[in-house]
C-alpha positions as CSV (number, residue, x, y, z in Angstrom):
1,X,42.1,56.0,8.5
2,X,38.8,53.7,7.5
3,X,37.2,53.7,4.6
4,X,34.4,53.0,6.3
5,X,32.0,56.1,7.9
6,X,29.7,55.4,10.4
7,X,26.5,56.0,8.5
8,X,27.7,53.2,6.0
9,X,28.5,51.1,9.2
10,X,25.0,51.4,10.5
11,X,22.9,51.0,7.3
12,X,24.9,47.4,6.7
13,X,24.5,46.4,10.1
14,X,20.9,47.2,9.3
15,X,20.2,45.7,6.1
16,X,21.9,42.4,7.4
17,X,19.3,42.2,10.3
18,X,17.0,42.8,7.8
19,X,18.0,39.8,5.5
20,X,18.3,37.7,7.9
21,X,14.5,38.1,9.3
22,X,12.5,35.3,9.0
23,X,10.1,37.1,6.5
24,X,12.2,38.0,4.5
25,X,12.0,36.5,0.6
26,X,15.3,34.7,0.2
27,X,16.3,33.1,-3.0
28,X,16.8,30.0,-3.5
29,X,14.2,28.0,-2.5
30,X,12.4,27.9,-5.4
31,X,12.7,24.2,-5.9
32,X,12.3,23.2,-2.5
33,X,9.4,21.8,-0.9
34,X,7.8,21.9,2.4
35,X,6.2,19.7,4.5
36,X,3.8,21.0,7.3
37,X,2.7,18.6,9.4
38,X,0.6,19.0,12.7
39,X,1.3,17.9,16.3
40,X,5.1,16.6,15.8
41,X,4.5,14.8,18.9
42,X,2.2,12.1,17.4
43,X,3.7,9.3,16.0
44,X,1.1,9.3,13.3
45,X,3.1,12.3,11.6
46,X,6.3,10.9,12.6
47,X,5.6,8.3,9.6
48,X,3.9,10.9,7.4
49,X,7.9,12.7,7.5
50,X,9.5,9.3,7.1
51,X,7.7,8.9,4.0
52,X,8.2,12.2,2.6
53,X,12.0,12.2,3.5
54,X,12.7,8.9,2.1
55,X,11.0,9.6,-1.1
56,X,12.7,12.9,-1.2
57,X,16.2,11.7,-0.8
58,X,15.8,8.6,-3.3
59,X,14.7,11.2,-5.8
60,X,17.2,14.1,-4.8
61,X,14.3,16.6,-4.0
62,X,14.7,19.3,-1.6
63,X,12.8,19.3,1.3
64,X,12.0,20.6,4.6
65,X,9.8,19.7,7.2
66,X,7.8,21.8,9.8
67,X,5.2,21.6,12.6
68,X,3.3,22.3,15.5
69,X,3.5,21.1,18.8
70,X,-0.4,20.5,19.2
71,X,-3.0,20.0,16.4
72,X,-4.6,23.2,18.5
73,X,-2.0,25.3,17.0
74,X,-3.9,26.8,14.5
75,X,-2.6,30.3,14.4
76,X,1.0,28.9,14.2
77,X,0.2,27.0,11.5
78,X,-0.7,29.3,9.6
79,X,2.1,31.5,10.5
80,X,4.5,28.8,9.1
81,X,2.7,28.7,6.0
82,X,2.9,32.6,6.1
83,X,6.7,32.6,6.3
84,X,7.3,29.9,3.9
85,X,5.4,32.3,1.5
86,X,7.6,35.3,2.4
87,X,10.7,33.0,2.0
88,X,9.0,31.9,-1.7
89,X,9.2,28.3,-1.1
90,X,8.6,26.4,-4.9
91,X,5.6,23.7,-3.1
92,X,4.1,23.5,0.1
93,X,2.4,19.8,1.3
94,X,0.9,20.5,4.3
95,X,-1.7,18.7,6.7
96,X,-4.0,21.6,8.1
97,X,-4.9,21.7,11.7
98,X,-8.4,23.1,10.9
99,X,-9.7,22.8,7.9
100,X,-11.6,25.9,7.2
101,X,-9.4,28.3,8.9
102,X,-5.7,27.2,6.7
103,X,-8.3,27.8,3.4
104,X,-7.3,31.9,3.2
105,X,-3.4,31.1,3.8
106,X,-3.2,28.1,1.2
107,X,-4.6,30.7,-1.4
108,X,-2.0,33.4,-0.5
109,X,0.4,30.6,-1.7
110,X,-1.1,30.1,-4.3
111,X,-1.8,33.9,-5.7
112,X,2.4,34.2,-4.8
113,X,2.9,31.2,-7.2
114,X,3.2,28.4,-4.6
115,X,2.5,24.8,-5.5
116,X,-0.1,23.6,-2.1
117,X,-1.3,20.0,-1.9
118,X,-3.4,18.9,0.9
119,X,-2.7,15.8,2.5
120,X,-4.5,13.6,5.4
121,X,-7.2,16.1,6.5
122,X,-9.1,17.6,3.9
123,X,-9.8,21.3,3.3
124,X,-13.5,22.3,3.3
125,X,-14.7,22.1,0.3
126,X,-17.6,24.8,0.2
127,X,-14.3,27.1,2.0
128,X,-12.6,26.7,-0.9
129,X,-15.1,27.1,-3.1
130,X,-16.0,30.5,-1.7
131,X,-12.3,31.2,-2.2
132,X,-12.4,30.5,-5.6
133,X,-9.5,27.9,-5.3
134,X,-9.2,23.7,-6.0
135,X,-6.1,22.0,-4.3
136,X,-5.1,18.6,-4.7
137,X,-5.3,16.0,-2.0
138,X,-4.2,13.4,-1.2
139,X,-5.3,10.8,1.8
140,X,-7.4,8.2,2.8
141,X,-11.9,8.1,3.2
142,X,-12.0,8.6,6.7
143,X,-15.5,8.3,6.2
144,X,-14.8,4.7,5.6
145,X,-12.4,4.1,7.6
146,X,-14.8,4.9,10.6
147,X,-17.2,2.6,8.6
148,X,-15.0,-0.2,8.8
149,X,-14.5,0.9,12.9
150,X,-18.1,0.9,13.4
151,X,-19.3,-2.7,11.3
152,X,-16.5,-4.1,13.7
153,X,-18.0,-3.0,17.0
154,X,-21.4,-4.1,15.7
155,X,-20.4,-7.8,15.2
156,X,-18.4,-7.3,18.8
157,X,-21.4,-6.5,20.3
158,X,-23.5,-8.4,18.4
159,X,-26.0,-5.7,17.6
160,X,-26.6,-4.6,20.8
161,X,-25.6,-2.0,23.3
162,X,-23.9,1.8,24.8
163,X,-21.5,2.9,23.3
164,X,-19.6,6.5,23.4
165,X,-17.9,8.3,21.1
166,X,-14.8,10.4,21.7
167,X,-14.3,13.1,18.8
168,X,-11.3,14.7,17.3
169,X,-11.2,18.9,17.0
170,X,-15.4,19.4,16.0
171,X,-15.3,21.1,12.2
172,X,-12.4,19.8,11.4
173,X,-13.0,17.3,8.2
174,X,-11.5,14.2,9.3
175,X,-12.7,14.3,12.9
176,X,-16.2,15.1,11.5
177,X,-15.9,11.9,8.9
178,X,-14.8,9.9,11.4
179,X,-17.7,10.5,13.6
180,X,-20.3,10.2,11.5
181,X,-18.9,7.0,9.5
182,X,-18.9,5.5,12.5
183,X,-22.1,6.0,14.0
184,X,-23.7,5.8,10.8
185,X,-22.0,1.6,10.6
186,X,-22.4,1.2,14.0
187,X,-26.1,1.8,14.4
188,X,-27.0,1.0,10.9
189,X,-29.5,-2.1,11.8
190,X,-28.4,-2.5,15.0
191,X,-29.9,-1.9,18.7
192,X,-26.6,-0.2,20.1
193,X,-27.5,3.3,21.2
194,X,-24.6,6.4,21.0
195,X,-25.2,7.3,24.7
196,X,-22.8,10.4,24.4
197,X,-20.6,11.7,21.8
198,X,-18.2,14.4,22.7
199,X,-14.7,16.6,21.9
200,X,-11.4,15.5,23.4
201,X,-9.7,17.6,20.4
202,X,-7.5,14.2,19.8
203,X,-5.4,14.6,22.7
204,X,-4.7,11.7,25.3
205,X,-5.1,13.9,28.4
206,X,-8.2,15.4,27.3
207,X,-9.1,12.1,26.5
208,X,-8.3,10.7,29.7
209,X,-10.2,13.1,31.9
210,X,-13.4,13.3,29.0
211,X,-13.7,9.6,28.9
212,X,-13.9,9.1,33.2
213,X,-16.4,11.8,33.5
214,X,-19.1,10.0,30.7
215,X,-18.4,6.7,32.1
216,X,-19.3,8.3,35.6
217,X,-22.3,9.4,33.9
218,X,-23.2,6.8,31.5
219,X,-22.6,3.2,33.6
220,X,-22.9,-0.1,31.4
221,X,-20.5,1.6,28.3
222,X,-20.1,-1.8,25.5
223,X,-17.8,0.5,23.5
224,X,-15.6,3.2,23.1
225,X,-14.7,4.6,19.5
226,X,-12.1,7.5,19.6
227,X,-11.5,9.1,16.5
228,X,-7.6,9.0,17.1
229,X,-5.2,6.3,18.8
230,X,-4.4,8.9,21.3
231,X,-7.3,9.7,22.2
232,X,-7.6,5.5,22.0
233,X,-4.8,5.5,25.2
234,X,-6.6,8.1,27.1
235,X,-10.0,5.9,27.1
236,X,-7.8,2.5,28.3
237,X,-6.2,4.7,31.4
238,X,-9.8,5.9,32.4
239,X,-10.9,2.7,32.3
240,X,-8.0,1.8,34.4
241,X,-9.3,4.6,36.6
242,X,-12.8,4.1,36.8
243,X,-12.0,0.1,38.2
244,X,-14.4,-0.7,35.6
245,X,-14.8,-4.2,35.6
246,X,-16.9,-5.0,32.2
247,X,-15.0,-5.4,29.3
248,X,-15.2,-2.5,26.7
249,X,-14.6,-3.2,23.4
250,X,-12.3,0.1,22.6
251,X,-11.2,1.6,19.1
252,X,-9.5,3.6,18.0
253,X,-7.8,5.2,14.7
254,X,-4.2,5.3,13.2
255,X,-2.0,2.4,14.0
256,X,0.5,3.7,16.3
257,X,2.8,1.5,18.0
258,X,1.9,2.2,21.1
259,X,-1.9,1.2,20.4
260,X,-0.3,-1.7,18.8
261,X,1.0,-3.0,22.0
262,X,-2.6,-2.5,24.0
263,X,-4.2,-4.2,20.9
264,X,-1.4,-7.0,21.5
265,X,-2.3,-7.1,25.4
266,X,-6.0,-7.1,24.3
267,X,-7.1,-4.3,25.9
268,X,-7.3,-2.1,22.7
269,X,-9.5,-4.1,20.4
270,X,-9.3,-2.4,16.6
271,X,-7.6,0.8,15.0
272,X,-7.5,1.8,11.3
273,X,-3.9,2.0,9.4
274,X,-4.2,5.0,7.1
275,X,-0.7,4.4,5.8
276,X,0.6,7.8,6.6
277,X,3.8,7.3,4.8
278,X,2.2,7.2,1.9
279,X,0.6,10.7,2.3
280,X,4.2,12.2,3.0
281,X,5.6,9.9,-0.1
282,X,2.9,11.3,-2.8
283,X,2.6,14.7,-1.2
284,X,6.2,15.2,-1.9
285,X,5.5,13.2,-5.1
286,X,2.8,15.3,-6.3
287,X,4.3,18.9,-5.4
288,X,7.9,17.7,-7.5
289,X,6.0,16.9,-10.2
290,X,4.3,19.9,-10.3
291,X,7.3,22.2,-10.1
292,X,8.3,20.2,-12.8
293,X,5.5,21.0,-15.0
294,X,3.9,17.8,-14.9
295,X,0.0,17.1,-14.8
296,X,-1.4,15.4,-11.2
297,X,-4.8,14.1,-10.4
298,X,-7.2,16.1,-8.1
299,X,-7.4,13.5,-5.7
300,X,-4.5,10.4,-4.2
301,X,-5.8,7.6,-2.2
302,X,-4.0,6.0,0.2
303,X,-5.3,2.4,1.2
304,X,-7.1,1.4,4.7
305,X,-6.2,-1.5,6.9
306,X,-8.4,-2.7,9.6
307,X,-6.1,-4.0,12.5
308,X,-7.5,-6.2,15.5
309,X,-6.8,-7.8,18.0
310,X,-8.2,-11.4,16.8
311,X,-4.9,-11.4,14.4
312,X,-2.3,-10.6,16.7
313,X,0.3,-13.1,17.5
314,X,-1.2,-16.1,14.7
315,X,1.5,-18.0,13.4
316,X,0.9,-18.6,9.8
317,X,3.5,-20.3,7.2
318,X,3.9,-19.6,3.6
319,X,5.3,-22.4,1.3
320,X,6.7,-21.0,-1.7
321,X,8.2,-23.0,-4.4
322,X,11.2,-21.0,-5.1
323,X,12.8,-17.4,-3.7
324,X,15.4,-17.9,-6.4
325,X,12.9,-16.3,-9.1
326,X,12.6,-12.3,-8.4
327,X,8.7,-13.0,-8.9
328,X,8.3,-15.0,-6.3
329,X,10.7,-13.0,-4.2
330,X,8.7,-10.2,-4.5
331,X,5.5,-11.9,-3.2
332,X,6.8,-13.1,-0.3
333,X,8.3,-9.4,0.8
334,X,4.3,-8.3,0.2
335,X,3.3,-10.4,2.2
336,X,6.2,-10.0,5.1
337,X,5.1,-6.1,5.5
338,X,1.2,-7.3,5.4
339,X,2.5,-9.4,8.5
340,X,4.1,-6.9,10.4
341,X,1.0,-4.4,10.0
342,X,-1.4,-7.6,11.1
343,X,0.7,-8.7,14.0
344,X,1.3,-12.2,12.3
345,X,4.2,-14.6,12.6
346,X,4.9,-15.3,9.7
347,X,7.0,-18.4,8.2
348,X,8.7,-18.5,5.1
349,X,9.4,-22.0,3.9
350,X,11.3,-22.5,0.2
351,X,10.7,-25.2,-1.7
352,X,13.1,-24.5,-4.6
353,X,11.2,-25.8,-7.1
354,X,11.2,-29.6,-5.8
355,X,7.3,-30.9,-5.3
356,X,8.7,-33.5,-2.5
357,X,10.4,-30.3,-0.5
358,X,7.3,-28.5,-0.2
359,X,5.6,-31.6,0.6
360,X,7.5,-32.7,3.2
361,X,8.1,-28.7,4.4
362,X,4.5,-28.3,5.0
363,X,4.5,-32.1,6.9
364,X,6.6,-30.7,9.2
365,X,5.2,-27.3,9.6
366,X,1.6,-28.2,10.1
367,X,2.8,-30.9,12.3
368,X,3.9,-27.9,14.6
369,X,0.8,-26.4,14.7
370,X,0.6,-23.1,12.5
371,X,-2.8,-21.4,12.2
372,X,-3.0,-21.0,8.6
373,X,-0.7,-22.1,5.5
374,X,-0.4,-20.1,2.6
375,X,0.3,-22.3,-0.6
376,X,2.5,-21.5,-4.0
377,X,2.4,-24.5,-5.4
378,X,5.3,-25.9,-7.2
379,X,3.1,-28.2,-9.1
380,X,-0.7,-27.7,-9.8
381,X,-1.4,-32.3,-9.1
382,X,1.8,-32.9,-7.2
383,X,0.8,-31.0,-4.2
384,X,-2.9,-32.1,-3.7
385,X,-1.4,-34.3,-0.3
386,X,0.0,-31.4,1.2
387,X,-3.6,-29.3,1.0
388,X,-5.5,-32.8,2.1
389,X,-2.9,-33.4,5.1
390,X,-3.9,-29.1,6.0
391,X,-7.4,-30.7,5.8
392,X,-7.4,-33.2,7.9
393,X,-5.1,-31.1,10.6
394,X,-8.4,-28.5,10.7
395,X,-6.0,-25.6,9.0
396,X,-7.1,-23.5,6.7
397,X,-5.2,-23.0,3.5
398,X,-4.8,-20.3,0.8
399,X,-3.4,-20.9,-2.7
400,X,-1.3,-18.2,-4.2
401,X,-0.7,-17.9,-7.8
402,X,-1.0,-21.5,-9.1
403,X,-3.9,-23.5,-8.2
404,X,-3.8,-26.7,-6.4
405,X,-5.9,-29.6,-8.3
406,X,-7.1,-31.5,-5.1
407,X,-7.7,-30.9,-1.5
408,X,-10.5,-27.6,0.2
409,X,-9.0,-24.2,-0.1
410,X,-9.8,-20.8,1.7
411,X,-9.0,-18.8,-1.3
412,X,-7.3,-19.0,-4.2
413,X,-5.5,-15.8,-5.4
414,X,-4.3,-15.1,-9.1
415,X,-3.9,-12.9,-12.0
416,X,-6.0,-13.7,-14.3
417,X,-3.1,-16.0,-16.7
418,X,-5.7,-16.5,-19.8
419,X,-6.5,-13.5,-19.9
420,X,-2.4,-12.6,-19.4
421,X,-1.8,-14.8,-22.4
422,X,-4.3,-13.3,-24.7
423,X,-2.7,-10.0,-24.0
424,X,0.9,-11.1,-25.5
425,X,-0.7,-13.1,-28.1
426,X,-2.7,-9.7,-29.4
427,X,0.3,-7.0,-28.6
428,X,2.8,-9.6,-30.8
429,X,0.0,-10.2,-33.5
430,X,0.4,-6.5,-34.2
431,X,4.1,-6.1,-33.5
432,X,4.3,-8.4,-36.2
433,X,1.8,-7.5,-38.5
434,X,-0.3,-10.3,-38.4
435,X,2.0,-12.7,-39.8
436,X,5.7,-14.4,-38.7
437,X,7.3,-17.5,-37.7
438,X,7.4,-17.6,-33.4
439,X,9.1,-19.5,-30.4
440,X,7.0,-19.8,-27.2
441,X,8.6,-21.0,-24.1
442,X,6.6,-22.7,-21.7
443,X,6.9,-22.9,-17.7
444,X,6.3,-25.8,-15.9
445,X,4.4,-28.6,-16.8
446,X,1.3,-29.4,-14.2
447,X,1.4,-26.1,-12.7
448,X,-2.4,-23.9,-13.7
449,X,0.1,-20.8,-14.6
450,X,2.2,-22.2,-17.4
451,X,-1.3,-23.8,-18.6
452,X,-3.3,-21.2,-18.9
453,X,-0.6,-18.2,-20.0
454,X,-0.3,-20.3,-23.1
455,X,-3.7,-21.4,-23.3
456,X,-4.8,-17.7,-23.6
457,X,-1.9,-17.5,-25.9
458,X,-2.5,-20.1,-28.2
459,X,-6.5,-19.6,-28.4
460,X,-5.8,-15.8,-28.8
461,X,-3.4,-16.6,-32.0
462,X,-5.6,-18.5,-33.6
463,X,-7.2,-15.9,-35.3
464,X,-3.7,-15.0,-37.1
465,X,-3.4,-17.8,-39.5
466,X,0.3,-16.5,-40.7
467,X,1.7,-16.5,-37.5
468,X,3.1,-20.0,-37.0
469,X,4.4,-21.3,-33.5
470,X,7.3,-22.9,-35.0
471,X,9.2,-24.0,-31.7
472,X,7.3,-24.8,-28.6
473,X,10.0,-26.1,-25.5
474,X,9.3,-26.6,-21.6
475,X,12.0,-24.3,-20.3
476,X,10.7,-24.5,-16.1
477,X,10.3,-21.0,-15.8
478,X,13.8,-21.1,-15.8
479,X,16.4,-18.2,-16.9
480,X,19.8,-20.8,-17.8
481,X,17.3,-23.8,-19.2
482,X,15.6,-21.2,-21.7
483,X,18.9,-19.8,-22.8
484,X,20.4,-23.1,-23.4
485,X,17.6,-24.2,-25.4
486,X,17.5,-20.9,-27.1
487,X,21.0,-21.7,-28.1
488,X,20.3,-24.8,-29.4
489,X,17.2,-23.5,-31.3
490,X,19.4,-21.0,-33.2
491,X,22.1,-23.1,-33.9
492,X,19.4,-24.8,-36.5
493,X,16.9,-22.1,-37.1
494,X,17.4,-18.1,-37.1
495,X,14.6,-17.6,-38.9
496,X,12.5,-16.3,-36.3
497,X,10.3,-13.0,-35.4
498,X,9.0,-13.1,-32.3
499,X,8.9,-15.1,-28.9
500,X,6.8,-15.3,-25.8
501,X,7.8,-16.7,-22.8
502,X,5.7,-17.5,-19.4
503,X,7.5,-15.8,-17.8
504,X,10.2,-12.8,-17.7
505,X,13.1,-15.2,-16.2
506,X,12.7,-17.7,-19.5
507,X,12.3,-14.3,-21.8
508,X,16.0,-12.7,-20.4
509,X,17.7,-16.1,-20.9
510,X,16.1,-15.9,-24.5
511,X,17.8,-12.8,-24.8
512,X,21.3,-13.9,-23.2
513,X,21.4,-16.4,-26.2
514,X,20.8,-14.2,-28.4
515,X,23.3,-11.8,-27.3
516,X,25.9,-14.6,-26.8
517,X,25.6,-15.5,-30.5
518,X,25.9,-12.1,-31.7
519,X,22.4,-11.9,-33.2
520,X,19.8,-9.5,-33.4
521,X,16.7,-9.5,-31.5
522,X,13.2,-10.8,-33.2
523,X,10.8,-7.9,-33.8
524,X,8.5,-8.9,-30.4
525,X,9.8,-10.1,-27.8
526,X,7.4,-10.6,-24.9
527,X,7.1,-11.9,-21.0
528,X,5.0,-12.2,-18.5
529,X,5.6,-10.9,-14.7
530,X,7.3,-7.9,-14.8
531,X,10.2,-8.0,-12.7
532,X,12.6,-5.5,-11.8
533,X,15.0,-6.8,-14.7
534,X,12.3,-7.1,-17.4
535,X,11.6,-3.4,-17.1
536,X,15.1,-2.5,-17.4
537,X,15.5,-4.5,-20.6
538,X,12.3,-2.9,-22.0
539,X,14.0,0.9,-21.3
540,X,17.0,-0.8,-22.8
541,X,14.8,-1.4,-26.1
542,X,15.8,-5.4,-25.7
543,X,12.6,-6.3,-24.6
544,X,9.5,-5.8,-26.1
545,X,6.8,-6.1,-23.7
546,X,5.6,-8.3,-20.6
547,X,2.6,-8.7,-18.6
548,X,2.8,-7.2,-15.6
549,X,1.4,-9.0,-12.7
550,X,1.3,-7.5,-9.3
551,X,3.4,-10.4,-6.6
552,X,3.1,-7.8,-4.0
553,X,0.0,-7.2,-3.8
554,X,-1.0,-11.5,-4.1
555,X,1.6,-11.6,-1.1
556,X,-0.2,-8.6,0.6
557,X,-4.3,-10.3,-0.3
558,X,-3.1,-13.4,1.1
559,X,-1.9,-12.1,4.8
560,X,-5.2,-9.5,4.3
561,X,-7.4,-12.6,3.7
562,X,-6.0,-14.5,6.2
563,X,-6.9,-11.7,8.3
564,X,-10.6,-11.6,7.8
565,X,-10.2,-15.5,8.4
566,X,-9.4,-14.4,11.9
567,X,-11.9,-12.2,12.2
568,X,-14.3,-14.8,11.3
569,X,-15.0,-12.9,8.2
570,X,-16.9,-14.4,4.6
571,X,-14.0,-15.4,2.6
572,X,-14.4,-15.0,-1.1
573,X,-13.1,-18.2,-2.8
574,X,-11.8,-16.7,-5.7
575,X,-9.6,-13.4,-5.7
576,X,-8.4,-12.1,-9.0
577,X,-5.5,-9.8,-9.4
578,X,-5.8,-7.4,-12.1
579,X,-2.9,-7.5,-14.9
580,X,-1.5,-5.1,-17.7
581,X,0.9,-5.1,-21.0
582,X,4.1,-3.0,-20.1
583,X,6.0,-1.8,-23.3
584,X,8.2,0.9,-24.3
């Protein structure tokens, strides 16, 4: 006979129903955070969980993602956020489909214990102040993002004309923003007239139906901003519809890929990239840093890209002088990703450190007919024929990096080297306490980086008359030519405290010599650049310091600035790149 009696039978069979409901508070799940996106369908959150899920699996955080099928799903939003409190989840990151009405649940979170950051659309703030309540967030000014929307359509239209707008879900933050950046840049001395300006709750059907009945009504539209891209496609296939033959300049808001293609076609003439991959990345970011009892800021930007049509499809090269050096490397993959989000062709050529290459690579290249060349010159003098030959061919050029001493340029982008140098000259001056006997390796001769890093340097060092500069050598900016003279150095002279080098390939091939021979490190040892490597030896305690400059982001200004050539833009001539001292 059983053990078992048929009350004890029924009371399990109960209490495991029970368990397994989906309000019940499971353990567990503590540590694990959850994203809650809205309207899975758009392709605008389909990037927002990319980003979270990468981050989250490079940094071996827990996560899970949820959704709604409609951003009109408000009440099943919040009953997601509800059950995720039952189930005590550690963080919640969540997008809210309305942003007064997710307020009261967000605070039930956070009275249970819950970590809640707010990313893309923001919660109302006089909500949660009513709630007594502040949450982080984290996403871009759609404000002026619909700013940048609206100054575009005014120089489309040349200050005159109808335009419509079609709105996202009325008192929902970012739909409101958007609206009112727009119109506000858009009529802002202007003569274009808002002729309607009405809900299509940021769907493409509503869209499509919204958009055919005003231009029934309204005849003689100029524009069309719609405060999402799919909202964006619903405009175009009413257009379609109405057989209007005018051309509409139409905008819209995200930088999906299917606006992408219209844009491509031309019949979708500007959208804004929020970069929602970014929101997922530092929501995720954010919350595990919280349950880990770090400090976060109150508010995260993420940047905005205006993308238009006028970009699409340029061909534009960038001569770099060598892809063997990480720095350089680095630039160039900036400025690949700043090509795909611009719709540009872009064309890689690599000098490898030989003026006559890139001479003779940008001969060729221009001779083919590209629309703009992008310049890292290999020499400052040396490649003043290449920029004149550009010149006379009518294509513009932009100078990363190094300057060029001859020949018209766009732009020139650069960190600001002196002011690099002086930096390492200061930081050593102390490492050293003001007095010691010090190598400095210099790049390459002729180019306006290796000049000024060590005119900084030098000037700076001047006001430390014990610190003598006892070896100066030319080492190219070169990792194997720095150690061998390094070698050669120490063979005669060991007698040394601290070294600077232009740049972090000359500073590691310092420090291979060093470590070859067996001796131990000067007090300072400091680069300039930053690399991936340089860090590591600086958490290794090897190196020192170095001077980080940014090469992504001078790749990613010089596509961006090439981009506002396009648009027929004002081009600043000078673009500096701001820099900082790295140490342990």
């Amino acid at each position: 006979m059983s053990c078992w009696n048929m009350p004890s039978l029924v009371f399990i069979v109960v209490m495991s129903l029970f368990f397994s409901l989906p309000g019940y508070s499971s353990a567990g799940n503590e540590k694990t955070v959850a994203l809650v996106m809205k309207a899975l369908s758009n392709p605008f959150f389909s990037k927002m969980e990319k980003g979270a899920r990468i981050f989250a699996q490079e940094n071996a955080i827990q996560l899970e993602v949820f959704g709604v099928d409609r951003e009109t799903d408000i009440e099943r939003q919040i009953g997601i956020v509800n059950n995720l409190i039952s189930r005590g989840y550690g963080a919640i990151v969540i997008a809210p489909a309305d942003s007064k009405k997710l307020v009261s649940i967000c605070k039930k979170a956070i009275d249970r214990g819950i970590i809640v950051i707010n990313i893309d659309n923001p919660l109302h703030k006089p909500t949660l102040d009513q709630q007594g309540i502040s949450i982080p967030f984290v996403g871009s000014d759609n404000f002026a993002g619909a700013y940048m929307i609206g100054e575009y359509v005014k120089a489309k239209l040349d200050g005159m004309g109808r335009a419509i707008v079609i709105e996202g879900i009325r008192g929902v933050e970012n739909a409101d923003l958007r609206k009112k950046g727009f119109i506000e840049a858009v009529t802002a001395g202007s003569s274009i007239e808002i002729v309607a300006s009405e809900s299509a709750n940021w769907h493409t059907d509503e869209s499509l139906s919204l958009t055919a009945d005003l231009l029934a009504k309204h005849p003689n539209i100029d524009a069309i901003f719609c405060a999402n891209d799919s909202m964006a496609l619903g405009a175009i296939q009413a257009i379609d519809l109405m057989g209007s033959l005018k051309k509409i300049v139409v905008a819209g808001y995200d930088n999906i890929d299917s606006v992408r293609t219209e844009i491509r076609n031309g019949r979708i003439h500007a959208t804004i990239e929020q970069h929602p991959e970014l929101m997922g990345e530092y929501g995720v970011h954010m919350a595990w840093q919280r349950l880990n009892g770090l400090s976060i800021p109150d508010n995260r930007s993420t940047p905005l890209d205006l993308v238009t049509y006028e970009h699409f499809g340029k061909k534009v090269a960038f001569s770099i002088s060598t892809l063997r050096n990480p720095f350089f490397s680095i630039m160039i993959q900036g400025a690949k990703e700043s090509a795909d989000l611009f719709g540009m062709e872009l064309i890689v050529l690599d000098a490898e450190n030989q003026d006559a290459q890139q001479l003779t690579d940008m001969a060729e290249t221009l001779n083919q007919k590209v629309d703009l060349l992008i310049v890292n010159p290999t020499n400052t003098s040396c490649i003043t024929p290449g920029i004149e030959y550009a010149n006379n061919e009518d294509t513009p050029v932009i100078t990363v990096d190094r300057k060029a001493a001859g020949g018209t340029v766009l732009c020139h982008i650069e960190s600001d080297n002196s002011q690099g140098g002086k930096k390492a000259a200061h930081f050593l001056a102390q490492k050293l306490g003001g007095k010691g006997r010090v190598i400095e390796m210099e790049g390459i001769p002729g180019t306006s980086a290796a000049h000024e890093r060590g005119a900084g340097f030098n000037e700076a060092l001047k006001q430390c008359a014990e610190i003598k500069i006892v070896h100066r050598e030319n080492a190219h900016f070169d990792r194997q030519t720095a150690k061998a003279i390094t070698l050669q150095i120490l063979k005669k002279d060991q007698k040394v405290d601290g070294v600077f080098a232009h740049n972090d390939n000359m500073i590691l091939g310092v420090i291979d010599a060093y470590e070859e021979l067996g001796i131990k490190l000067p007090k300072a040892m400091i680069g300039f650049d930053a690399i991936p490597e340089a860090l590591r030896s600086i958490r290794q305690g090897k190196l020192t310091a170095t001077i980080a400059q940014k090469p992504q982001t001078m790749g990613t200004l010089a596509i961006e600035t090439a981009a506002r050539y396009f648009r027929r833009e004002k081009i600043k001539p000078l673009i500096l790149v701001g820099i900082s001292l790295v140490k342990n």
